[in-house]
N, C-alpha and C positions, 0 to 999 in steps of 0.2 A: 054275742053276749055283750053285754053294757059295757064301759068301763065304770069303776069302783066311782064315788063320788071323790073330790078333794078334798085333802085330808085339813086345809083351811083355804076357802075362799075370801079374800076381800075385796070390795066395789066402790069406788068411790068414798071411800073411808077417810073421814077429818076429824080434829079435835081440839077444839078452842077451849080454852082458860079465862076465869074470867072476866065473863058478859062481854067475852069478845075482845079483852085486849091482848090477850097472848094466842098464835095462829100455830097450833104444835106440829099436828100434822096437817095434810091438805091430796089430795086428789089420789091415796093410795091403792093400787088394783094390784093384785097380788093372787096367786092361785098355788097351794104346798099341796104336790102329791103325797099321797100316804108311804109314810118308809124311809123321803128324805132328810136330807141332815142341813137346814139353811142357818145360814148366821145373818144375822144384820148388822152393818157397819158405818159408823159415819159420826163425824165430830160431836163432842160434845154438846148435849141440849138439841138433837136434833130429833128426836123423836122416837128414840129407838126401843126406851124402856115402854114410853106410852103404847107405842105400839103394840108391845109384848103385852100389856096389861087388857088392853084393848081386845088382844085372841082369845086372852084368857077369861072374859070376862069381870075383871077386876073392876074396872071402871068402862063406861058409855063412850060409844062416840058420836060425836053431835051429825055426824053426819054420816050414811052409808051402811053399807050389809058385810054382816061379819056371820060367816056359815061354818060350821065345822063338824068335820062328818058328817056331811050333808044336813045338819040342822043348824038351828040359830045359835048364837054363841052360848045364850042363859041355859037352855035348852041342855045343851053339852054339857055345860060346867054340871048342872043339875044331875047328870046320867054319870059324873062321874068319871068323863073323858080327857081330863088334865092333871097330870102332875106339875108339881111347878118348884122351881131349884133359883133362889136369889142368892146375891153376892154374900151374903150373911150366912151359916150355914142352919141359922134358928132350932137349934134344938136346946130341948127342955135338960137342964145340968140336974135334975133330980132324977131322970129317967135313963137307965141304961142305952148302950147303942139298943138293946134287943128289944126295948119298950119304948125308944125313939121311933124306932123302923115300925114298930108295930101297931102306933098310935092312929092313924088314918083306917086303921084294919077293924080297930076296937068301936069307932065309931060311925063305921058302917056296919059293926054287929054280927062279924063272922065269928065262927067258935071257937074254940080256944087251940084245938085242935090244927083246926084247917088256919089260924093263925101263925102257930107257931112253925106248921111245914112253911108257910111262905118265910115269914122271916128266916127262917134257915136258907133256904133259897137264896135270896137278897145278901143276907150278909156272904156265902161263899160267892156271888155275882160280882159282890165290890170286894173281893178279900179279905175280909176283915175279920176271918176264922180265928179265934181265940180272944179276940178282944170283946165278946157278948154282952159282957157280964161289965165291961170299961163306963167311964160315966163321962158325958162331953169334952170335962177339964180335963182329962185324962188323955185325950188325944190330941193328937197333932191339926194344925188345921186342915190339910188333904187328909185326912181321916175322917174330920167331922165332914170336910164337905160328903166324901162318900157318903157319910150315913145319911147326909140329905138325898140326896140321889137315891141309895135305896130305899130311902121312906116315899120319896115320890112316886118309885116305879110299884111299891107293895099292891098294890091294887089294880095293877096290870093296865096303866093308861093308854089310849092309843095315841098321846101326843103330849108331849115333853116341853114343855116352856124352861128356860134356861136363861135367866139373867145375869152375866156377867160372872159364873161361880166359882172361876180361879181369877179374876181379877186382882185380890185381894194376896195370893200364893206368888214366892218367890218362882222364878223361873223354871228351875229344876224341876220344881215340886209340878208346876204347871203344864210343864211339857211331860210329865210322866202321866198326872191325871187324864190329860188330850188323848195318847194313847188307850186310858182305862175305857173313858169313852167312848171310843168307837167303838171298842171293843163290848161294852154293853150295850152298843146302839145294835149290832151287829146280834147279839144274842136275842136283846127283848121285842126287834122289831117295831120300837114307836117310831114315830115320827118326833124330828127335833127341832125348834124352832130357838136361836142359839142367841145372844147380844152381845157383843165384844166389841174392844179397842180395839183389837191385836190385827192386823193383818195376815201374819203367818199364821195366827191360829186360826182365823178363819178358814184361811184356804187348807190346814191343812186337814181339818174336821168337815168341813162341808160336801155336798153334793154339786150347793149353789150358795152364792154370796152375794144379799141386795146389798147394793150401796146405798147410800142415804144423803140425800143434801142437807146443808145449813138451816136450821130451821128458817119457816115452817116445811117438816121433814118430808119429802116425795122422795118417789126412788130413781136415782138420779142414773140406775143401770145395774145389770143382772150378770152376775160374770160365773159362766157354767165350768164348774171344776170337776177335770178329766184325769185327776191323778187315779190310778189303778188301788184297788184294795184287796189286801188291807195293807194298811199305812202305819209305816215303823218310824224309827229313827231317819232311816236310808232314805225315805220319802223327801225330807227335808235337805236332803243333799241332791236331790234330782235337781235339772236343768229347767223342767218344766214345772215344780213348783217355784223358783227365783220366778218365771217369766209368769206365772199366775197372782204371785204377789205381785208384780211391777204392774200389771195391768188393772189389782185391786186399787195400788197406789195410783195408777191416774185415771181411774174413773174419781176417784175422792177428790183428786187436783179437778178435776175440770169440774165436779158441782160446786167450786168453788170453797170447797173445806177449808183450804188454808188462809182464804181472801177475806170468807164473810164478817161483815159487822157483829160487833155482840149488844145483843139486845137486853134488858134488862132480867133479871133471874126470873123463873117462875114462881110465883107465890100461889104452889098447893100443896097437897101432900102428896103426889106423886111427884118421882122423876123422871126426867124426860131426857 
């Protein structure tokens, strides 16, 4: 029997700004089996959100094949196979969590019915039993971010884009969300393609963590994370997550992260 197709291939994948004075990405090859949990890592402006955008089809990349679930990226986006979770947690303050979560459902035209059994679903998936009826201002920011998460996941995607979406979350709150996490990764079965600063949250969320050099961003090394699951508190006190961070931190030291030149900003509307 086959194996399953990857849950994202990319080939030779680059992406210039304009007419060619800004070089974001460059020569990226990458293959995410279906199920994984990978973060991407690597200094600022190095290419990490392009990239994200890139899977998702948000934006082109001037060079290279972007496949996902064995089809093309438009292809995908089009069938419906991406959720997608930014630093922001973009929900609508006029609409309840339960009309938040429920909005990507409304407009793909399911019934009111078969609506409302999902959002019930979702909202006890991220916790958030009692608060239905709460309207964005009303909650906390690891709150809202949930209800991004579950409006992403309403529609059962098989692959989870995630830009940076406790970046913005004090610590605590951060490190409790990381946990929720998995733990929803672990029940819904997507695939998650993750973007963070963090070191430890990478390693401690991931399956696998690309590194990423200075821009123009390649992957500058693949560091395979064998911590046991599922992963609590206790995880972060293990010996061999310290020694999987220390090895995230100098795969970063040697592309050169903390040495390279800064080039002038990007002038588009993406971040990179």
């Amino acid at each position: 029997m086959s194996a399953p197709p990857a849950a994202v291939s990319l080939a030779g994948v680059g992406k210039t700004f304009g007419k060619g004075a800004v070089r974001a990405l460059e020569d990226i090859d990458l293959a995410i089996a279906p199920g994984e949990f990978v973060s991407l890592i690597g200094p600022s402006g190095c290419g990490k959100s392009t990239l994200l955008r890139i899977v998702g089809d948000l934006i082109q990349p001037s060079v290279g094949d972007v496949i996902v679930n064995g089809k093309p990226a438009h292809r995908a986006r089009l069938d419906h196979d991406y959720g997608i979770v930014f630093q922001s947690a973009v929900l609508y303050d006029w609409r309840t969590v339960t009309k938040n979560i429920s909005l990507p459902l409304e407009l793909l035209g399911w019934s009111r019915g078969r609506r409302n059994e999902r959002v019930r679903e979702m909202v006890e998936l991220v916790e958030l039993s009692g608060f239905e009826s709460h309207h964005p201002w009303q909650l906390s920011g690891g709150m809202q971010q949930r209800v991004s998460i579950a409006r992403a996941l309403s529609f059962d995607p098989a692959l989870l884009l995630m830009d940076e979406p406790f970046g913005a979350l004090d610590e605590m709150t951060r490190e409790r969300l990381n946990m929720e996490l998995l733990r929803i990764w672990e029940r819904s079965g997507s695939t998650i393609v993750f973007v963070t600063h963090s070191i430890p949250e990478a390693v401690f969320l991931s399956t696998r963590v690309v590194v990423m050099s200075p821009r123009p961003g390649r992957i500058a090394g693949i560091v395979e994370v064998d911590l046991p699951q599922p992963r609590g508190a206790e995880t972060r006190e293990q010996p061999r997550f310290f020694e999987l961070v220390t090895e995230v931190r100098e795969r970063l030291a040697g592309s050169g992260a903390a040495t390279a030149p800064t080039e002038p900003a990007l002038v588009t509307e993406e971040r990179v």
